[in-house]
Structure formats: structure tokens, C-alpha cells
C-alpha positions as CSV (number, residue, x, y, z in Angstrom):
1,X,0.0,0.0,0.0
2,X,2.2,3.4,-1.2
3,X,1.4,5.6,1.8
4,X,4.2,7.1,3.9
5,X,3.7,6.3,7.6
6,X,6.1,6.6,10.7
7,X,6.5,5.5,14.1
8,X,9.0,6.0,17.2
9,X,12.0,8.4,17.3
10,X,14.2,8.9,14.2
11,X,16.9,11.2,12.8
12,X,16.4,14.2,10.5
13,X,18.0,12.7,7.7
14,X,18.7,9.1,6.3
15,X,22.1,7.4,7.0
16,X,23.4,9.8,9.2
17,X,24.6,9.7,12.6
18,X,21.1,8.9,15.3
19,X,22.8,8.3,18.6
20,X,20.9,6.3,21.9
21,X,21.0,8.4,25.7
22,X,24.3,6.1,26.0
23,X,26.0,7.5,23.3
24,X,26.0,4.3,21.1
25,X,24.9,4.5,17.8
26,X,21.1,3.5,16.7
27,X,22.1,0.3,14.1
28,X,20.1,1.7,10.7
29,X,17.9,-0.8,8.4
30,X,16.7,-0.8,5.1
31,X,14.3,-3.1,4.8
32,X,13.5,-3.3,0.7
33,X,11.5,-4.9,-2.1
34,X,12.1,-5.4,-5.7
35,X,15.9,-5.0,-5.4
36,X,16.5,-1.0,-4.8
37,X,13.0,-0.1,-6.6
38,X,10.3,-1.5,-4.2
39,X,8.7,-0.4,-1.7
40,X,11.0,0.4,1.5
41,X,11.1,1.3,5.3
42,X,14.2,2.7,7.4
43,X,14.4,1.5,10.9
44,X,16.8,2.3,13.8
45,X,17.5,-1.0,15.8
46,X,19.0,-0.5,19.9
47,X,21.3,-3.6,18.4
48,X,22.4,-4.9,14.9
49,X,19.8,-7.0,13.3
50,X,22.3,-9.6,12.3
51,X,23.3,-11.1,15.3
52,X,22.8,-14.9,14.8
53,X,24.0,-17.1,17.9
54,X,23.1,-20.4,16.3
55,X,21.6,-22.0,13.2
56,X,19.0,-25.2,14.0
57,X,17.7,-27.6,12.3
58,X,15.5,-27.2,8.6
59,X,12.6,-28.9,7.9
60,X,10.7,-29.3,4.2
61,X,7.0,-27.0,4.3
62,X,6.2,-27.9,0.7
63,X,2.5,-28.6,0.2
64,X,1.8,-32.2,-1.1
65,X,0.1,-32.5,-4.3
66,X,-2.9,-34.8,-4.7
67,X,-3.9,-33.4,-8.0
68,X,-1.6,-31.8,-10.5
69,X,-4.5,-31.0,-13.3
70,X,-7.0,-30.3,-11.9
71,X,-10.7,-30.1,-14.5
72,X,-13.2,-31.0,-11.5
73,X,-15.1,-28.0,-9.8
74,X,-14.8,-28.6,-6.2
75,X,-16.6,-27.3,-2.5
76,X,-13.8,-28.0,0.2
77,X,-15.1,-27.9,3.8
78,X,-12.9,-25.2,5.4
79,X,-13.7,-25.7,9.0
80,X,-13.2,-29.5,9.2
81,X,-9.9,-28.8,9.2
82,X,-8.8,-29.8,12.8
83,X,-7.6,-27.2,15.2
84,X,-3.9,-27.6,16.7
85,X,-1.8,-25.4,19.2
86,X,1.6,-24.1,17.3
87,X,0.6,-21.3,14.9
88,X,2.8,-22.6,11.7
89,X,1.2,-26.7,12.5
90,X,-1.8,-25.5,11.8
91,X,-1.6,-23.7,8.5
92,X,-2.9,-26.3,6.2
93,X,-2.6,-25.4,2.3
94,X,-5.3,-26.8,0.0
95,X,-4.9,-25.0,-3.4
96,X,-1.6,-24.3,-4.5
97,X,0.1,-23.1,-7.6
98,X,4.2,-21.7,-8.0
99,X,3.0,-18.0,-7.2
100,X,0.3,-18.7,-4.3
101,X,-0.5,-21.4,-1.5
102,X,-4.1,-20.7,0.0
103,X,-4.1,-22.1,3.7
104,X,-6.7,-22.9,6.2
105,X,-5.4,-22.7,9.8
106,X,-7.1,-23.0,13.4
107,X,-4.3,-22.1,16.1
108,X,-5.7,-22.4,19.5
109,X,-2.7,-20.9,21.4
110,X,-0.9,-17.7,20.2
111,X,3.0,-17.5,18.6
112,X,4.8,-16.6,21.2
113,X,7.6,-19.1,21.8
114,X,9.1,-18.2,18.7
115,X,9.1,-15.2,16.1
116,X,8.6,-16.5,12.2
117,X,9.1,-14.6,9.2
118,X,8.3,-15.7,5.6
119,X,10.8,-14.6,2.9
120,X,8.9,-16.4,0.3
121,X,6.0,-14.7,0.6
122,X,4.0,-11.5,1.2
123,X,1.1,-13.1,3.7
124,X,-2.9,-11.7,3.8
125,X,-4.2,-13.5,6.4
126,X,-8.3,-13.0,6.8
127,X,-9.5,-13.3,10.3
128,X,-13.1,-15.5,9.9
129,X,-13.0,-16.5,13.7
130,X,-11.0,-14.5,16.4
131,X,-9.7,-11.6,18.1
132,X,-6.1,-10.3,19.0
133,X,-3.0,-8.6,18.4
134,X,-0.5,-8.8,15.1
135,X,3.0,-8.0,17.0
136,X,5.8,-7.2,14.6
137,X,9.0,-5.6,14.7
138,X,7.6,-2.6,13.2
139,X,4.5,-2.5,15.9
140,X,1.2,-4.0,16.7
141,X,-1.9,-4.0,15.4
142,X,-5.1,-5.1,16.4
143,X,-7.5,-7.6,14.8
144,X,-11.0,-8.8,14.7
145,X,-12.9,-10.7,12.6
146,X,-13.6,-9.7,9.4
147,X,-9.9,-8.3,9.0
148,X,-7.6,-8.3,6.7
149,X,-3.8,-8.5,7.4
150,X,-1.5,-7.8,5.1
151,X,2.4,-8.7,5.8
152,X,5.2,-8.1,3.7
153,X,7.5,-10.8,3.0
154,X,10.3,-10.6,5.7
155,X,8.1,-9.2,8.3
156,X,9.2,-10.5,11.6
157,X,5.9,-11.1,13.7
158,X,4.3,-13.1,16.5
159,X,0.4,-13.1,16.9
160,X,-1.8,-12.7,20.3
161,X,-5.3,-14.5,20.3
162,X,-7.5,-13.5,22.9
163,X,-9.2,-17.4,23.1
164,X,-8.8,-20.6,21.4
165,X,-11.8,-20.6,18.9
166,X,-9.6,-18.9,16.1
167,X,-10.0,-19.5,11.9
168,X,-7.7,-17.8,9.4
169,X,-7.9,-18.1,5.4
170,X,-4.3,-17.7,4.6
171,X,-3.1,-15.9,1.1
172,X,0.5,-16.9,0.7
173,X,1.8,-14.8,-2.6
174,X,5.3,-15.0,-4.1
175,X,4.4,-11.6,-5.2
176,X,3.9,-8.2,-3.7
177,X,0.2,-7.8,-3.0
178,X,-0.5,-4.2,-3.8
179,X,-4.1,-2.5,-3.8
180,X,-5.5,-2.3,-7.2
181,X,-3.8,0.2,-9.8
182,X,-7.1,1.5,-11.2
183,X,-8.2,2.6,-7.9
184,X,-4.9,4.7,-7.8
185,X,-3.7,8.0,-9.4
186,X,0.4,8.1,-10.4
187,X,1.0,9.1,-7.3
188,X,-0.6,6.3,-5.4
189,X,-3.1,8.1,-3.8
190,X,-6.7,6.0,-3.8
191,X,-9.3,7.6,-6.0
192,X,-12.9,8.9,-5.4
193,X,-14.5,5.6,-6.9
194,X,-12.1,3.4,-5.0
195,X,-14.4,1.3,-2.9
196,X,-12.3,2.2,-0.2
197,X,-9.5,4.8,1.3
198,X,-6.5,5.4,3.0
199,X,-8.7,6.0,6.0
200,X,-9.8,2.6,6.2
201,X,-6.1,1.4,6.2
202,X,-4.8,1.2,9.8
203,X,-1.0,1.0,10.0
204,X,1.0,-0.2,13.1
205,X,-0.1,2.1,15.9
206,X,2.0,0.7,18.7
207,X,5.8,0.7,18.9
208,X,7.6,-2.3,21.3
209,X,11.3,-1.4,21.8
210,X,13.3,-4.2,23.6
211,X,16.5,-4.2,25.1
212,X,17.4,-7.8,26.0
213,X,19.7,-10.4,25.9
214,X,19.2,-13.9,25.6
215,X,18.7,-16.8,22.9
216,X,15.6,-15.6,20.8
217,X,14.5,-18.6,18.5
218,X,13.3,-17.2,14.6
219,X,11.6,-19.6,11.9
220,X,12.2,-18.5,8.7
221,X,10.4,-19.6,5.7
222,X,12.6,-19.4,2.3
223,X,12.6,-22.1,-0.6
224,X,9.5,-23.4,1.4
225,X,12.1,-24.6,3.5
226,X,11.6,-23.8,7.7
227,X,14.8,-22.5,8.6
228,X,15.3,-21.9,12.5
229,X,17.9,-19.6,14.1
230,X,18.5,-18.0,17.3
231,X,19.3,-14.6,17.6
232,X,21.2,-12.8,21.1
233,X,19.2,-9.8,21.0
234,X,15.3,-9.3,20.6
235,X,14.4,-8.8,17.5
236,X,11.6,-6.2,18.2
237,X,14.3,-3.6,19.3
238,X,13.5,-1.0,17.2
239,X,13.6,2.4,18.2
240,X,11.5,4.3,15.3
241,X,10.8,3.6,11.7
242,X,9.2,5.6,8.2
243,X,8.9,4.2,4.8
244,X,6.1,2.7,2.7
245,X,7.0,-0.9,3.2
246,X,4.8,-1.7,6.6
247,X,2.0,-4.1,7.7
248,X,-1.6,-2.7,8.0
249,X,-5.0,-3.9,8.4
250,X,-8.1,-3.3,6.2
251,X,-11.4,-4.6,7.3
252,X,-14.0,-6.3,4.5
253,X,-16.8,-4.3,6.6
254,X,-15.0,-1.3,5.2
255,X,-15.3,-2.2,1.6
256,X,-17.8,-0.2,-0.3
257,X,-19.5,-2.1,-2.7
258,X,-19.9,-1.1,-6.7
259,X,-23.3,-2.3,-7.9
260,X,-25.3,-1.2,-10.9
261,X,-27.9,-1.6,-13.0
262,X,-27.6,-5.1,-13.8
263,X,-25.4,-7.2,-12.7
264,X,-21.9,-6.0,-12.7
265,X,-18.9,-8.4,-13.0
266,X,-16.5,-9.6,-10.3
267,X,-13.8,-7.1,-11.0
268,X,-16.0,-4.1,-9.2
269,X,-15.2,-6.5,-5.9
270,X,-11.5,-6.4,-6.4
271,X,-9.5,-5.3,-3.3
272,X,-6.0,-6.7,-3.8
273,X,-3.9,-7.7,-6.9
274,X,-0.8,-9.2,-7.4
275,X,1.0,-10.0,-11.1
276,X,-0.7,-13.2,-10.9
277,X,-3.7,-13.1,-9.2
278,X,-6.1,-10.7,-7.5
279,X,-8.4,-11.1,-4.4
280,X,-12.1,-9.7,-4.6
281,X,-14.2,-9.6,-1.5
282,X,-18.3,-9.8,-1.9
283,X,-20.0,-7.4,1.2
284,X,-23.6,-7.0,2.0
285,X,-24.8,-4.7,-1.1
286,X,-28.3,-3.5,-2.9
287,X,-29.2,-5.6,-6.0
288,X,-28.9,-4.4,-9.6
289,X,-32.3,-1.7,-9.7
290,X,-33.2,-2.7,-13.7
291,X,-36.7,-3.6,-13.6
292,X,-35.9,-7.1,-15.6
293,X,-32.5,-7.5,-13.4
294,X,-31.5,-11.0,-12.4
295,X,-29.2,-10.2,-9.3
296,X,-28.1,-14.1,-9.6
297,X,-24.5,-14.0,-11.6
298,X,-24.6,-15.6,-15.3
299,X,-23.4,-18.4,-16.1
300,X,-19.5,-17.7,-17.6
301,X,-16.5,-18.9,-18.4
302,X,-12.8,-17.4,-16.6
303,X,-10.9,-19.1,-19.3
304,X,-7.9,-17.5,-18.1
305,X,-8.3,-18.3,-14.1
306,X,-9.1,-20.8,-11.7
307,X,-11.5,-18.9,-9.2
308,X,-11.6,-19.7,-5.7
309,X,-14.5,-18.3,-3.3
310,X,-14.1,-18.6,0.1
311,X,-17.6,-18.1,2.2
312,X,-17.5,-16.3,5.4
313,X,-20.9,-15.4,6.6
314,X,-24.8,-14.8,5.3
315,X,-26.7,-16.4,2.8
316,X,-25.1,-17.3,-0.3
317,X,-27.5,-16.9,-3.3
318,X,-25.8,-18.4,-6.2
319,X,-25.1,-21.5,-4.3
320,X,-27.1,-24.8,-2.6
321,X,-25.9,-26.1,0.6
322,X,-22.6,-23.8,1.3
323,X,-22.1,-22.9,5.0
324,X,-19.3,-20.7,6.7
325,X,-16.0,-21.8,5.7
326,X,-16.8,-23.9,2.6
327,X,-14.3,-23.1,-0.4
328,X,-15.0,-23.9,-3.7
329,X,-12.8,-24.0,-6.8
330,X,-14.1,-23.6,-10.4
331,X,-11.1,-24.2,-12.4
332,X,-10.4,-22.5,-15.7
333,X,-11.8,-24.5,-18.8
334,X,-15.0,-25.3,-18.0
335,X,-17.6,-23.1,-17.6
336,X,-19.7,-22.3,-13.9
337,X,-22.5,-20.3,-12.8
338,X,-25.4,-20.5,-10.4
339,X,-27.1,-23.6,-9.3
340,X,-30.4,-24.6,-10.6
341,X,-33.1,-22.8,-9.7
342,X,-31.0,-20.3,-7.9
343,X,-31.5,-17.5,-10.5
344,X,-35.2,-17.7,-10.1
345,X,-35.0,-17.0,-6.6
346,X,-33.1,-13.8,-7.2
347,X,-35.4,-12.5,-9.2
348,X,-36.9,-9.6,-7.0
349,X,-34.2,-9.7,-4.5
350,X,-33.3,-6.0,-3.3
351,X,-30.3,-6.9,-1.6
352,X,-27.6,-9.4,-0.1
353,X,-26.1,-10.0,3.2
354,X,-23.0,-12.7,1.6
355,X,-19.7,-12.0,2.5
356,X,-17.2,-14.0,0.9
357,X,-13.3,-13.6,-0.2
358,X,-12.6,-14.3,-4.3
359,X,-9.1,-15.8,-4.9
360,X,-8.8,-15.5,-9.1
361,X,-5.0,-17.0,-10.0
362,X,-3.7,-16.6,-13.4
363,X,-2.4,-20.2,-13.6
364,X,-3.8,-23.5,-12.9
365,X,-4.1,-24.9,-8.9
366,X,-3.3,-28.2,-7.7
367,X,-5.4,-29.5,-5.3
368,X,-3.4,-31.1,-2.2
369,X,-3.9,-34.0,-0.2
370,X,-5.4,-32.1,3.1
371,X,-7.4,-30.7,0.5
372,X,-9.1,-33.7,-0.6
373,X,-9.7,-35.0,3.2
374,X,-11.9,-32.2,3.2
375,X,-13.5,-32.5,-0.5
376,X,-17.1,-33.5,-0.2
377,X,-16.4,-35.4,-3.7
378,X,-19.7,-34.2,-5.5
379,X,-19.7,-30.4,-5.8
380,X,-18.8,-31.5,-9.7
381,X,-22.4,-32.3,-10.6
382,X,-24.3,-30.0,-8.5
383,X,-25.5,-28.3,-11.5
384,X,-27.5,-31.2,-12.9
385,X,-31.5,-30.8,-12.1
């Protein structure tokens, strides 16, 4: 998201001298995308950010693939996967391609005995069940369902949940996850028909600076490969920080939706994009207002993507038998659209109460093994009378 935003104490000017009360000097970070060209934050650490003490064990975190080509339309049941304590055995992926991994997860106890950080990938992690705090290096920020977090790769964080009962749809993107460039003007500033503004966007409001010594254990996710290292010095010892290059959190109750006449296409529900995919979300909105309008989506065909919808909450019109936490996956090549007798219904509809979160990829998914524990095997012919 290109907006500047600051927190803490920090010098005048970049790369000069920024001295502590003791007269040592603050240790000064770039932390950077895209090479030199990306997005980027300066922050001043109490101690160098590069003290490793020790370098543990690796483990393998590539997904395993059930099916590599994938033709059959599919309704995964998110919330039968099972709940476990450690936040990183919990993410299960279920769709995955080489530029994304969508995860379910359940964590019961927060991540606090260890810090992660994913250098793979930029993370939006969608809160469907919970309440807590996101605590990086870079501050905290708050979360509640309905929100989404957005975490540049390399961002060192742990996460506080307030209770066990906790469900997270997990965007894993080996691309930078921007908001969409038609809602922008060249200088990055959200337009007047953006469904949504810099207002809505709430950046790290609360600064930890710690001073301490010890063996701090960091899992680091590169290759797909967990990496674990101890650092002497706690890594949330930053001092103050300013850049563009930050976490934030955006909340789908904030998104404003686009509706028209008749019914308008799944672009006007676009929130995020990447180079290779883009993530919509569908809010409570009126109905298209033509006097011969079917609300209910036409049938069509993505040829291009494989779309993903992931259902949070209210009453799903397009679709039979879908509950909170269902997924389903219409993959590119065949064409999808409303179940029988479902247009009918919408005729005369005024309005929706869905909310749901649209994952369109630009290349094919494979389908994992978790995913097919949780397949309910018939989704494929749900269109037939």
C-alpha cells in the first residue's frame, strides 16, 4: 500500500549519525523490495539486526500435491480442518500453484515461543473467527474478525489470540500484493471511486522497543524450506521507523461495494492484486435496480483463471448447501455459474447479506492432499436438475 507512515524516534535525515542516551549509535535498516526499486522502510534498531548465535535444524514446508491438473469443480469444507496449538502446524494449504498457497489454519494458542518470518512470501491473512494482536518488529496492530492483514515478506511477527476458537484463510503470494492500480492516481493516492480509502487502512499504531539479551528462536520460511535460528538480541528492538513498506490492516466491513444496473462483474469487488492473481471480497450490497434484473451471476466462463471463493458469513445466493467456511474451486476451462433454480430465486431480490473472499489465480491450482480430506467429492455435478 504506497502511503508514507512513521513510528518512534528517528533522525532528521537518512544514514546519518542517530545516537541512543548512552551514546551508542542506533544500528540503521533498510528493509526493501524489488531489489533497490520496491517499496521500502528505514528503521533504527537498539542492536544490529544480524546477530545470529546459532543455526538449527531445517525442515521441508512444501505442500503435497494430490492433484496436478486439476478439471473437477470442487466445494472443500474449510472448517473441518482440525484445530492444533503451534501457529505454523496449523496452516494447512489446500490449493496451490508456484505463485500462491491458500491455507486454512485453526491455532488455539498464540506465537509466542518463537518469532517467524516468511521470505517467500507476502502473507494476507483474513481473520473468519478471532480476536487479537499482530506483534511485529515494526509495531502492533489489532485484529477482529472480518480483517484483513497484510504482511510483507520478511516481516518479523508473532500473533496474540484473545481465546482458542480462532479461523484464518491464509493468502501466501510470491508476489507483492498491492491494492489495485485502477483505484490509484500516479502518485498512489486512492481515488474517489475506489471502494475504499486510505482512512480505512490502519497501519502499526503501537511501537515495542526491547533491550534484551538472551537466545531468541526465529523460523524463517525461504525455498519453502523452515529455517530456525536463534538470535542474542530481541528482535523487536526498534527504536522508530518511516517508509512505505509496513504491515496494515483493512477490514472487509469497510469495503464499499460497486453495484449497478444489472449485474456487474466480479472485478467491481477487487481489493488486492498481485502479477498473478487478485483477491475480490463480496459485502452485503443493494441488488442491480433494472426492472428485468436478475441479481443471480450468469453463467460464464474465466478461461484465463481458476477462481476460488471462500464463504465467510450470510446467505449465499448463487449456491445450494454452502455454509461458513466452505471453499470452492471452479477451475479454468469449464464453464460455472449458479445452481439450478437459484436465478429464479433472485429474481426480485433488493439486496444481499453474503460475505465471501474471491481468490482469481492466473495459472492453474493443484489441489493437495489435506485438501481432498476435506473435498465432499460431489460439488462436480451439482449443476444437474
Amino acid at each position: 500500500m504506497p502511503f508514507y507512515h512513521k513510528l518512534g524516534n528517528i533522525p532528521p535525515k537518512r544514514h546519518t549519525q542517530f545516537r541512543q542516551e548512552n551514546g551508542e549509535l542506533y544500528q540503521e535498516q533498510l528493509f526493501g523490495t524489488v531489489g533497490f526499486d520496491g517499496m521500502s522502510t528505514n528503521s533504527y534498531h537498539v542492536h544490529a539486526p544480524t546477530r545470529v548465535a546459532e543455526v538449527g535444524e531445517s525442515v521441508s514446508m512444501t505442500a503435497e500435491i494430490a492433484v496436478e491438473n486439476n478439471i473437477k469443480s470442487r466445494m472443500l469444507k474449510g472448517w473441518d480442518v482440525e484445530p492444533k496449538d503451534d501457529y505454523l502446524e496449523s496452516r494447512v494449504p489446500v490449493l496451490v500453484n508456484n505463485d500462491v498457497q491458500l491455507i486454512l489454519s485453526a491455532p488455539r494458542k498464540s506465537l509466542r515461543a518463537y518469532f517467524y518470518k516468511n521470505t517467500d512470501a507476502d502473507e494476507l491473512i483474513f481473520v473468519h473467527k478471532g480476536t487479537g494482536k499482530l506483534r511485529t518488529h515494526l509495531g502492533n496492530i489489532d485484529f477482529k474478525y472480518g480483517d484483513y492483514l497484510v504482511i510483507p515478506r520478511g516481516m518479523i511477527y508473532q500473533i496474540d489470540f484473545d481465546g482458542e476458537d480462532n479461523r484464518l484463510f491464509i493468502t501466501e503470494s510470491r508476489q507483492p500484493i498491492y491494492t489495485p492500480k485502477k483505484y490509484r492516481n500516479w502518485f498512489g493516492q486512492l481515488l474517489e471511486h475506489s471502494p475504499f480509502c486510505e482512512r480505512d487502512m490502519r497501519p502499526p499504531s503501537e511501537l515495542e522497543t526491547h533491550d534484551e539479551k538472551g537466545g531468541f528462536l526465529m523460523k524463517i520460511k525461504k525455498q519453502d524450506v523452515l529455517h530456525s535460528l536463534t538470535y542474542d538480541r530481541h528482535p523487536f528492538d526498534v527504536a522508530g521507523w518511516d517508509g512505505y513498506n509496513f504491515p496494515y490492516a483493512f477490514s472487509i466491513h469497510d469495503f464499499e461495494p460497486i453495484t449497478g444496473r444489472v449485474h456487474q462483474p466480479p472485478p467491481v469487488h477487487q481489493t488486492f492484486e498481485t502479477s498473478t492473481f487478485v483477491i475480490c471480497s463480496f459485502v452485503p450490497r443493494l441488488y442491480d435496480y433494472h426492472p428485468n434484473a436478475i441479481p443471480a451471476p450468469y453463467n460464464h466462463s474465466n478461461i484465463d483463471s481458476d477462481e476460488v471463493l471462500y464463504y465467510v458469513d450470510g446467505d449465499f445466493m448463487s449456491r445450494n448447501h454452502v455454509e461458513k467456511g466452505y471453499i470452492s474451486l471452479h477451475p479454468a476451462g469449464i464453464p460455472h455459474g449458479p445452481h439450478p433454480g437459484a436465478m429464479e430465486r433472485s429474481i426480485g431480490q433488493k439486496e444481499t447479506v453474503e460475505l465471501a473472499v474471491m481468490v482469481d489465480t492466473f495459472a492453474p491450482l493443484k489441489v493437495t492432499k489435506q485438501a481432498l480430506g476435506i473435498d465432499d467429492s460431489t460439488y462436480w455435478k451439482s449443476w444437474i436438475d
